[in-house]
N, C-alpha and C positions, 0 to 999 in steps of 0.2 A: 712440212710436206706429208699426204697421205698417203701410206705405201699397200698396195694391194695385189695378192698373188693369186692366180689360177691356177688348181690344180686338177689334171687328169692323170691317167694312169702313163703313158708314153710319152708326154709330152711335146707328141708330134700331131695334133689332130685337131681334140677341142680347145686344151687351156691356150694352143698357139694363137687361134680365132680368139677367143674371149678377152684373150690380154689384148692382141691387136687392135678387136673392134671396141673395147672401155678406151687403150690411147686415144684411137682417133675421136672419144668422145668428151675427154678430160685435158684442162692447157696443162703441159706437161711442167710447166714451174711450181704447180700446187700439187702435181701427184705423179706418182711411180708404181707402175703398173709391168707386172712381170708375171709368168709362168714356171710350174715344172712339174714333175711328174713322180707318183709314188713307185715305180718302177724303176731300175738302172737299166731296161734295153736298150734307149737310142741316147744313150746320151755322150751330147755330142751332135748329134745329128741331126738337120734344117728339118722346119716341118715338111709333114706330108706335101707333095706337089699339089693335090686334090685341096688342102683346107689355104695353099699358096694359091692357087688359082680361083678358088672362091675369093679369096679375102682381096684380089687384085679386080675380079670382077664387079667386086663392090668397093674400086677404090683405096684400099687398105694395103700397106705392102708389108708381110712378117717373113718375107725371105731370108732376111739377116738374122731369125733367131735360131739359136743352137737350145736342145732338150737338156736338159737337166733336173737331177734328182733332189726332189722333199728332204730336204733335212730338217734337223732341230732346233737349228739357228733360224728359221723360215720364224719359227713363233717371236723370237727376238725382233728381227726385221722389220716383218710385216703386221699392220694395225687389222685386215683381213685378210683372211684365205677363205674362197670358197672353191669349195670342191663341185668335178662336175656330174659325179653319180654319188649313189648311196655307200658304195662298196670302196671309193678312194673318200669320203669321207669319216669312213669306219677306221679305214688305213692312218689316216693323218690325227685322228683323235688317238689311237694308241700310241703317237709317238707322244700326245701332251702329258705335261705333268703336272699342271693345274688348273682348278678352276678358269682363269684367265686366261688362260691359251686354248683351251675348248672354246670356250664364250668366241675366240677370236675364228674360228672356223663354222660355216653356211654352209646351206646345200647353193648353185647359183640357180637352182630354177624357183626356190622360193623366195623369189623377187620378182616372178614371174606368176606364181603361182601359190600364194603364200599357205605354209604351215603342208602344203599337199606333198612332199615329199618327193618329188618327182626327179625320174636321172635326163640327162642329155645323155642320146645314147651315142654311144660308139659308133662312129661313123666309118672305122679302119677298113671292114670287112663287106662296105656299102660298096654303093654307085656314086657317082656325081650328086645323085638326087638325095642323099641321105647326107653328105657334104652341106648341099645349099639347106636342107632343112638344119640341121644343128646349125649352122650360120644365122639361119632366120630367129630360133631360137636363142642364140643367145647377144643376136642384135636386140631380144625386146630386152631379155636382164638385164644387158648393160647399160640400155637405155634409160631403165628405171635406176641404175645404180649410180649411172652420172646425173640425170638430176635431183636425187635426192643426197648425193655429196658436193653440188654445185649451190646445193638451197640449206645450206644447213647454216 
């Protein structure tokens, strides 16, 4: 089984969508698909209502996940982490301790947008409309990421 995690900083916003919308794109007997966040604010805490209400309007239901923090064992676990800006994937390479567990950490939009570097931003402090575009955004990554781990 492929085991793949999302990380943001709260893990109440993006990695909740990102993990959601890879499930509903991967059968769940071949892969494991989860989130958390380099931060300990919400943890514990269901995602945002805003990325709950998106993720239902297209379908997707991640009401039942609880936020939780990056740890060390995350590199043990998980065969990918990608992060969803520059600045929690700076965070999660300092907790690594080798080669190998770097290697195991992406940014998620360069699967979108390869080698360019780009962050999803932060939707916390949006509107609705800053919601549905990070959605839109990492419906295409994930898209690209379920079929190019469906075709390998």
């Amino acid at each position: 089984m492929s085991k793949i995690l999302m990380v943001c900083l709260g893990n109440i916003c993006r990695s909740p969508l990102a993990e959601g919308i890879l499930q509903s794109k991967l059968p769940s007997q071949d892969f494991f698909v989860d989130s958390a966040g380099t931060s300990n604010y919400h943890i514990g805490n269901p995602p945002d209502n805003r990325s709950v209400n998106i993720a239902r309007h297209n379908d997707i239901d991640i009401c039942l996940q609880k936020a939780r923090q990056f740890t060390r064992q995350d590199f043990i676990d998980f065969d990918v982490i990608y992060a969803m800006d520059n600045s929690n994937l700076e965070n999660i390479l300092k907790l690594a301790h080798t080669k190998e567990e770097r290697n195991k950490v992406k940014l998620i939009l360069n699967e979108s947008f390869p080698n360019a570097n780009k962050d999803v931003p932060d939707p916390y402090y949006d509107s609705n409309k800053g919601f549905e575009i990070v959605f839109n955004m990492l419906d295409n990554a994930c898209t690209i990421i379920a079929n190019r781990l469906q075709n390998k």
